[in-house]
C-alpha positions as a printed Julia matrix, in Angstrom:
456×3 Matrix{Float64}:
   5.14    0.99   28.17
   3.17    2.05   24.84
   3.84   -0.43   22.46
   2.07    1.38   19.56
   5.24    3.01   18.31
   7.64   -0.15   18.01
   4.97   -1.86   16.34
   3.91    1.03   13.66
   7.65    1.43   13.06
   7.44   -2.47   12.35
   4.61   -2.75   10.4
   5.61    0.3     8.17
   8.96   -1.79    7.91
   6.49   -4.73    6.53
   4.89   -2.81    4.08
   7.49   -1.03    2.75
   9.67   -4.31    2.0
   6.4    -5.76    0.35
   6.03   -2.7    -1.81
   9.26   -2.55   -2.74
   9.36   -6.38   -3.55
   6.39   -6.14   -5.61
   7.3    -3.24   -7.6
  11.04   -4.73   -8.59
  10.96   -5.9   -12.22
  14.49   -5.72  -13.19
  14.77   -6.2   -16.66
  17.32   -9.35  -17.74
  17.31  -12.17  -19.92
  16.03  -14.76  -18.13
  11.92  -15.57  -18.24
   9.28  -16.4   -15.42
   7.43  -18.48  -17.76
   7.12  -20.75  -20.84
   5.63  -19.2   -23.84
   5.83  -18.58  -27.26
   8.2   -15.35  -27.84
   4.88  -13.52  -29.0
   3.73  -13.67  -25.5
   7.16  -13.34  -23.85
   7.33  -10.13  -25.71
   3.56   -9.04  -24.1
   4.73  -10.73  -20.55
   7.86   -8.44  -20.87
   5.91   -5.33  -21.76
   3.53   -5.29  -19.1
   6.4    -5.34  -16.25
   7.5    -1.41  -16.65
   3.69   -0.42  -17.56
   2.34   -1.83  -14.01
   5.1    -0.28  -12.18
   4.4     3.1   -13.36
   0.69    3.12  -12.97
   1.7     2.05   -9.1
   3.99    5.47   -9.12
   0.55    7.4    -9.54
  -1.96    4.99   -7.14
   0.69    5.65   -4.29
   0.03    9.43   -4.59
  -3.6     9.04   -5.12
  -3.92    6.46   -2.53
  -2.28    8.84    0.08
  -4.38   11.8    -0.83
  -7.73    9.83   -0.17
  -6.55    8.4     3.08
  -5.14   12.18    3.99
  -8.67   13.21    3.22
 -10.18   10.33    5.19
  -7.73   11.77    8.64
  -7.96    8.66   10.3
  -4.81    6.76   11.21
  -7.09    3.39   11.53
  -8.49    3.71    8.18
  -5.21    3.44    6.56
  -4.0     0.14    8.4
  -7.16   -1.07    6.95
  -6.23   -0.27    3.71
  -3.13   -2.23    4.32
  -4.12   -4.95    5.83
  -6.55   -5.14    2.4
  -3.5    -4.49    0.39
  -1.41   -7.62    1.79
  -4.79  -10.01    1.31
  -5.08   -9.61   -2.17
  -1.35   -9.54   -2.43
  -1.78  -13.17   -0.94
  -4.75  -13.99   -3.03
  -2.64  -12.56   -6.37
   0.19  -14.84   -5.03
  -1.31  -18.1    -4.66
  -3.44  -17.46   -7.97
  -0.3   -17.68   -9.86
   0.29  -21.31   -9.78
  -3.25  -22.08  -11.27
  -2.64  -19.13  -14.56
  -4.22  -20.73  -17.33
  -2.08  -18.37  -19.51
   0.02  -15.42  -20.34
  -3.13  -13.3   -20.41
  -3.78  -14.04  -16.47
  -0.6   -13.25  -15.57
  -0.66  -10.01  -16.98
  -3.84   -9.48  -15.22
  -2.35  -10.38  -11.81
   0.67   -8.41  -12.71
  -1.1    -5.32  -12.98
  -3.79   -6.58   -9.56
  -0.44   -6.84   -7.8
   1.61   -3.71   -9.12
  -1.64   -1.83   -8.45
  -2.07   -3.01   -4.89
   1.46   -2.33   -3.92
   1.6     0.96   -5.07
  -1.72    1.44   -2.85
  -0.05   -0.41    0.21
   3.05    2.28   -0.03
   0.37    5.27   -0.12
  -1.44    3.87    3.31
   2.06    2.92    4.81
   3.06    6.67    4.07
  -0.57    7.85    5.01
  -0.17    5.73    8.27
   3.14    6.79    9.55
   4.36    9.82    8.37
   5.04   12.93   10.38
   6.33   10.54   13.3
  10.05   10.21   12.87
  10.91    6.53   14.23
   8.25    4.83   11.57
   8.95    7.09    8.99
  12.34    5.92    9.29
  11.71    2.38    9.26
   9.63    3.1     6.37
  12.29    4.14    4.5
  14.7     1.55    5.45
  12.16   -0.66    4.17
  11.43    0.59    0.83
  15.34    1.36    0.37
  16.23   -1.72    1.06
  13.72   -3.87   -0.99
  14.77   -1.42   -4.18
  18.64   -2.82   -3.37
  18.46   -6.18   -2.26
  14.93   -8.08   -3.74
  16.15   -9.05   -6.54
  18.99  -11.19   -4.43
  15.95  -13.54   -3.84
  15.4   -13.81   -8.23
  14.76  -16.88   -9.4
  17.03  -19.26  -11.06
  19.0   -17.35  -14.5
  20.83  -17.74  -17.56
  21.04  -16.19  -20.99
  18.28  -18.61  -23.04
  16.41  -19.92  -19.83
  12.86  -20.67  -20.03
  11.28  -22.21  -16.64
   8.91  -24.83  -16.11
   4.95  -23.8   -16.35
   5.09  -24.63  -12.82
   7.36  -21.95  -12.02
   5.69  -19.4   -14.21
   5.06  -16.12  -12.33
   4.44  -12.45  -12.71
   7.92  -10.76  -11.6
  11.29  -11.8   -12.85
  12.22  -12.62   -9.65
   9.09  -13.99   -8.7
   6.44  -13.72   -6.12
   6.94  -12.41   -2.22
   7.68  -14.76   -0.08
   5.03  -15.86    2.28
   6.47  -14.79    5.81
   6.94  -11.37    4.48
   3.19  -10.95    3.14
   1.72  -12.62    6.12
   3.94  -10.69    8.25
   2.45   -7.5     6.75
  -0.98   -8.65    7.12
  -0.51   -9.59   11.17
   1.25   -6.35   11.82
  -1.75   -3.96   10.28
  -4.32   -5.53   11.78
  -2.65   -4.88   15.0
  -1.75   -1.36   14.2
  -5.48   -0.89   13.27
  -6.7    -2.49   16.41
  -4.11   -0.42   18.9
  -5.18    3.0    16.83
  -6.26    5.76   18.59
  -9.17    8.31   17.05
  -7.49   11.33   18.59
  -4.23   10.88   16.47
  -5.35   11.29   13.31
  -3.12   11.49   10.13
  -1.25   14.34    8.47
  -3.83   16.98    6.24
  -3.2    17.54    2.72
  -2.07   20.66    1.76
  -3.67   21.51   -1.92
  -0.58   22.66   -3.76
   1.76   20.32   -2.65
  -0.6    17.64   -3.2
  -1.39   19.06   -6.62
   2.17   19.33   -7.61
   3.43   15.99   -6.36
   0.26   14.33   -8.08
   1.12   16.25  -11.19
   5.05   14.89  -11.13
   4.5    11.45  -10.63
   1.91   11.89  -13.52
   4.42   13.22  -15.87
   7.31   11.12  -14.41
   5.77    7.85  -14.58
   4.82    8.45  -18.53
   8.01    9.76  -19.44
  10.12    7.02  -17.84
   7.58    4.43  -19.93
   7.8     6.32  -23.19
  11.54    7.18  -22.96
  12.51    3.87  -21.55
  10.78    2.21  -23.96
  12.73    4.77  -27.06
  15.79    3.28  -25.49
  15.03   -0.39  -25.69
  13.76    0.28  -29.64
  17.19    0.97  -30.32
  18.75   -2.0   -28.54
  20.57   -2.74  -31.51
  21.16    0.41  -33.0
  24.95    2.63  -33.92
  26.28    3.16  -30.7
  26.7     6.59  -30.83
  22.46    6.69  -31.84
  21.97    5.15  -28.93
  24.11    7.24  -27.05
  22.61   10.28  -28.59
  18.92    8.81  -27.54
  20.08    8.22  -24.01
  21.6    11.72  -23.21
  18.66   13.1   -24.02
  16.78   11.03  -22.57
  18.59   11.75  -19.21
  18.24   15.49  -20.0
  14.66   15.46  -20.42
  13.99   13.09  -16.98
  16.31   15.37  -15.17
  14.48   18.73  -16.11
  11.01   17.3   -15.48
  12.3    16.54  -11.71
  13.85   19.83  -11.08
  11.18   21.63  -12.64
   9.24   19.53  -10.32
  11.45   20.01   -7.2
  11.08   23.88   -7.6
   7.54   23.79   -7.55
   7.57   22.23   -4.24
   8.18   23.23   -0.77
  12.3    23.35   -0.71
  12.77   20.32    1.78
  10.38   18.41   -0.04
  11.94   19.13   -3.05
  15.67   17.99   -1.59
  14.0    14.8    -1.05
  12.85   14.28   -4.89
  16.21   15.11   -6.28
  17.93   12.68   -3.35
  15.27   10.02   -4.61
  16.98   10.17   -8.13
  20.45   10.71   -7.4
  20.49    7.22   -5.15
  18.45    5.08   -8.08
  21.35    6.55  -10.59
  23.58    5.81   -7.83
  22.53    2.88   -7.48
  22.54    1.0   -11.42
  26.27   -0.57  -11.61
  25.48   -2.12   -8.22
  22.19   -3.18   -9.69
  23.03   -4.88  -12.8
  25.91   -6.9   -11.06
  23.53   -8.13   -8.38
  21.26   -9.06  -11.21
  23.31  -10.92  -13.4
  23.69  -14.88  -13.09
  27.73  -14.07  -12.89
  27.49  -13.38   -9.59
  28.7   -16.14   -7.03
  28.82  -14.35   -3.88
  26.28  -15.62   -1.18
  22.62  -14.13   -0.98
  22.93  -13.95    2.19
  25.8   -11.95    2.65
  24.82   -9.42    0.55
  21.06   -8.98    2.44
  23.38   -8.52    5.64
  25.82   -5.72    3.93
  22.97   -3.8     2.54
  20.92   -4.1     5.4
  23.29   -2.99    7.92
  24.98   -0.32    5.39
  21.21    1.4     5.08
  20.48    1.61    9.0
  23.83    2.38    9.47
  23.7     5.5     6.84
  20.08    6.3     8.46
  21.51    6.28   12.32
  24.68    8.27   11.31
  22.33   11.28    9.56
  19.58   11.26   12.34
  22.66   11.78   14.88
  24.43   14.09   13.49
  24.39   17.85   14.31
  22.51   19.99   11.83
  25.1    21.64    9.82
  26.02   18.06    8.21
  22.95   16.52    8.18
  22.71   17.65    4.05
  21.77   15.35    1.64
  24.67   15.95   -0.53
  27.01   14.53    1.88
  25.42   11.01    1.58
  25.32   11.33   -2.13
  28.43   12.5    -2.33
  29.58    9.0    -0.92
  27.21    6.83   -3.05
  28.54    8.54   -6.22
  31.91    6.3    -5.41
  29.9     3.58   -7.16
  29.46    5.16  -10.56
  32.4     6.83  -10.11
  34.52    3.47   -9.94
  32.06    1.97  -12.57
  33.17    4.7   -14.81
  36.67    4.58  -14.31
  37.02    0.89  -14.53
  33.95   -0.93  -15.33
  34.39   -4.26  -13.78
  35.66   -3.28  -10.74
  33.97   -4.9    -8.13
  31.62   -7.13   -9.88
  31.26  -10.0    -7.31
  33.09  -11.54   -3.96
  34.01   -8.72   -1.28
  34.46   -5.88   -3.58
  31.25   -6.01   -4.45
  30.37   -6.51   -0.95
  32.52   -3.58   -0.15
  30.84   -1.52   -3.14
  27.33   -2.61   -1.59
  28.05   -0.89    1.77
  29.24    2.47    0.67
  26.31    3.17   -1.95
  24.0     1.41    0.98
  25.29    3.93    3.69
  25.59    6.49    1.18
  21.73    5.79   -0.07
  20.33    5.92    3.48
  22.36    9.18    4.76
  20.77   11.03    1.63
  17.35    9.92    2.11
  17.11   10.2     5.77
  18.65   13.6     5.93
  15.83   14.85    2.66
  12.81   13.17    4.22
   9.75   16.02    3.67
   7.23   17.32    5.53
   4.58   16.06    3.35
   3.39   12.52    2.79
   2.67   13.18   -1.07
   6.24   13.59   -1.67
   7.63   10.96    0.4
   5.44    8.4    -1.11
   6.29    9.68   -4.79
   9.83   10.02   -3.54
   9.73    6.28   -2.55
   8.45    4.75   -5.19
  10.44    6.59   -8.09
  13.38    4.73   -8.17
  11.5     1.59   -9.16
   9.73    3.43  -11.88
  12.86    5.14  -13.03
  12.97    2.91  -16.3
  15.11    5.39  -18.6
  18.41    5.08  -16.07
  17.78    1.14  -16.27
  17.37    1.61  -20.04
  20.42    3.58  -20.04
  22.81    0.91  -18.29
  21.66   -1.88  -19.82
  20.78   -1.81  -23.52
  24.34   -0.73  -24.44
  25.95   -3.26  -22.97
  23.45   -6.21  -23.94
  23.67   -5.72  -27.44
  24.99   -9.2   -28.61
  24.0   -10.3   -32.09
  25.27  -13.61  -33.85
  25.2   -14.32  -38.11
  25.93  -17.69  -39.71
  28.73  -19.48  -37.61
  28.68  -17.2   -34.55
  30.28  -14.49  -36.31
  29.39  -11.15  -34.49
  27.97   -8.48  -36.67
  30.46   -5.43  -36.8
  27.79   -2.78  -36.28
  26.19   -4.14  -33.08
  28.58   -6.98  -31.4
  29.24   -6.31  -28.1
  31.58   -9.12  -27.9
  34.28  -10.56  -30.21
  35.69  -13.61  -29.69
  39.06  -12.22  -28.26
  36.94  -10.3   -25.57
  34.43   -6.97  -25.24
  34.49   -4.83  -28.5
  36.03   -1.35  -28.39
  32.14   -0.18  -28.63
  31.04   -2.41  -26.05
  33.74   -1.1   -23.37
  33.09    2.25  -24.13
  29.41    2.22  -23.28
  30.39    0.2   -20.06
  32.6     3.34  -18.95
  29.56    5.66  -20.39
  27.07    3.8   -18.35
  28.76    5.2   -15.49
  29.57    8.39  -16.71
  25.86    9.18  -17.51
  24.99    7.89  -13.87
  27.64   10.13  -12.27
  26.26   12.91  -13.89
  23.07   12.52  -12.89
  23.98   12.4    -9.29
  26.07   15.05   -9.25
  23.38   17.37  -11.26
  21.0    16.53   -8.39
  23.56   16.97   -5.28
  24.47   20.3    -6.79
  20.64   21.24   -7.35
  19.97   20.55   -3.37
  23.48   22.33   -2.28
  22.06   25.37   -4.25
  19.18   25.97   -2.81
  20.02   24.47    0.9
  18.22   25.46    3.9
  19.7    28.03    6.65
  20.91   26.34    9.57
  18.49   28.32   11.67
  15.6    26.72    9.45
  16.96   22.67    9.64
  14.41   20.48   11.65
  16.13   18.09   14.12
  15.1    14.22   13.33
  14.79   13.5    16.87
């Protein structure tokens, strides 16, 4: 029996959790370390920066190893990747400072994004790891923040505890599970199979979009917070467009690109806005239902959605069909905004965006390893739809005697403000939008039947 399949499928598992761990900075109130609010403010800042500049390593990294052709050389690049992920992670308890945890911030953002490019580099064109790949990557971009560290409106941790995520650093299995599984992918490698060939225009164009992705997400993201306690209806106004201009940039994007390829950049964006109510209940210290519940829901809900589209026949193995699903969740969200916000509703609203989110992805996976790696790594760079579901709903201002201020309170003392329930039903409005923009895109320009690849 060859064993080097099960265990490239595993260790592309590995990597992609560790990624995906690493590159989750949700944003909330709660700090990783005690400062001054000078440097809380600089701490803060640096999250969203070194998550976008990992958006454009993972493409670059995967071009140089697809240049490179050799399967081994990438496993080497990950096994490198999870060292100085360990180094970066036991360097954090001796920070002398804000300053060095910015640094290893942006070491370990940096390194992730690498990590995804050789896991990608390393894997794809083989369906089984590709697909545990994804399940990986998915999954971390759900569920990491369910291992976030203690929370609450004004809480400020311990030096001890300081660290450069909000929801702190990997856990050690994970990293030195990555590590054990490379090196034995890179010692079982054989020269013959080497690793997919860049082709120049795709690699150009997906190179190009995370470029112009990654920057607009910072800048626009960043408009967005700016205005956290702005009119609503400026905010509004600021987030629309926003959404507008993020959506054209990926379509023009997903036109320039081979048309499968393509599918699988708008199915990337239509799960992450898919995605957001879910989000910002399982990041919120409300939430009471066990951790470890929730890892076995979304686990099981994103191979489930995975198994179901690499089994079907053909004609329904379309994207849409798994979007269509996970659009329940800001469908629900903008219907009634607290439906579902913790216990077994929001288990129950975990497993159809879960199932929903892995149908859609496994059914758009490209051909090319430039776009799946910038495909993978969007949603955690896609700061404008966080912006966009959380600002309006977090502005809470107090004068004198804990008197809300008219223009901005998003809470009276009799309950939410009229303002402040209307953006929680616009929040999911905005979201629904987006995904059905992007399932309509991919239905529009569908393959023929004739032309749809089997998975198997």
């Amino acid at each position: 029996m060859d064993f080097r399949e099960p265990l490239s499928a595993a260790a592309a598992l590995a990597s992609g959790a560790l990624a995906g761990f690493v590159l989750t900075n949700p944003r909330n109130r709660a700090w990783a370390i005690y400062a001054s609010d000078r440097e809380i403010d600089r701490w803060l800042s640096s999250q969203p920066t070194g998550v976008v500049v990992a958006l454009v390593l993972a493409v670059i990294a995967v071009a140089g190893l697809q240049r490179s052709g050799s399967r081994r050389a990438s496993w080497i690049v990950a096994a490198a990747c999870a060292l100085v992920l360990i180094a970066t992670r036991s360097a954090v308890a001796g920070a002398s400072g804000v300053d060095t945890l910015i640094a290893l911030h942006f070491a370990k953002t940096a390194t992730a994004g690498i990590l995804l490019g050789a896991a990608v580099a390393a894997v794809w064109g083989r369906w089984g790891p590709q697909l545990t790949l994804t399940l990986g990557v998915a999954g971390a971009f759900v569920l990491a923040s369910v291992a976030r560290l203690p929370r609450g409106d004004t809480e400020y941790l311990e030096p001890a505890s300081r660290s450069t995520s909000a929801i702190g650093e990997p856990p050690m299995w994970l990293l030195i599970g990555t590590l054990v599984l490379a090196l034995v992918c890179t010692a079982l490698a054989q020269k013959q199979f080497r690793v997919q060939r860049p082709e120049r225009r795709t690699l150009q164009t997906a190179l190009a979009a995370a470029l112009a992705l990654a920057l607009l997400n910072r800048l626009l993201g960043a408009w967005i917070d700016d205005h956290e306690f702005g009119e609503p209806l400026t905010v509004w106004l600021i987030i629309g467009f926003c959404l507008v201009v993020v959506l054209v940039c990926t379509e023009v994007s997903a036109r320039l690109l081979p048309r499968t390829d393509g599918h699988f950049l708008l199915a990337a964006t239509a799960v992450t806005a898919a995605a957001m109510p879910v989000l910002d209940d399982l990041r919120t210290p409300r939430v009471t239902t066990p951790a470890s519940a929730v890892l076995i829901v979304g686990v099981t809900a994103l191979a489930l959605g995975i198994a179901v589209a690499v089994r079907v026949p053909p004609t329904l193995r379309q994207p849409y069909w798994g979007l269509g699903l996970a659009a329940l969740v800001p469908l629900s969200t903008a219907i009634q905004p607290d439906f579902g916000s913790d216990g077994v509703l929001l288990l129950a609203r975990l497993l159809v965006l879960c199932t929903g989110m892995g149908f859609a992805l496994a059914a758009a996976l490209p051909a090319s390893a430039p776009v799946a790696v910038l495909g993978l790594a969007l949603p955690f760079a896609s700061l404008v739809f966080v912006a966009a579901t959380t600002i309006p709903g977090s502005r809470v201002v107090y004068a004198g005697a804990y008197e809300p201020l008219s223009a901005v309170a998003a809470f009276t003392p009799d309950g939410p403000s009229p303002a402040s329930a209307a953006s929680d039903h616009l929040a999911g409005i905005a979201m629904l939008a987006v995904v059905a923009y992007c399932a309509y895109s991919i239905r529009s320009r569908r393959l023929p039947l004739e032309t749809t690849a089997p998975l198997t």
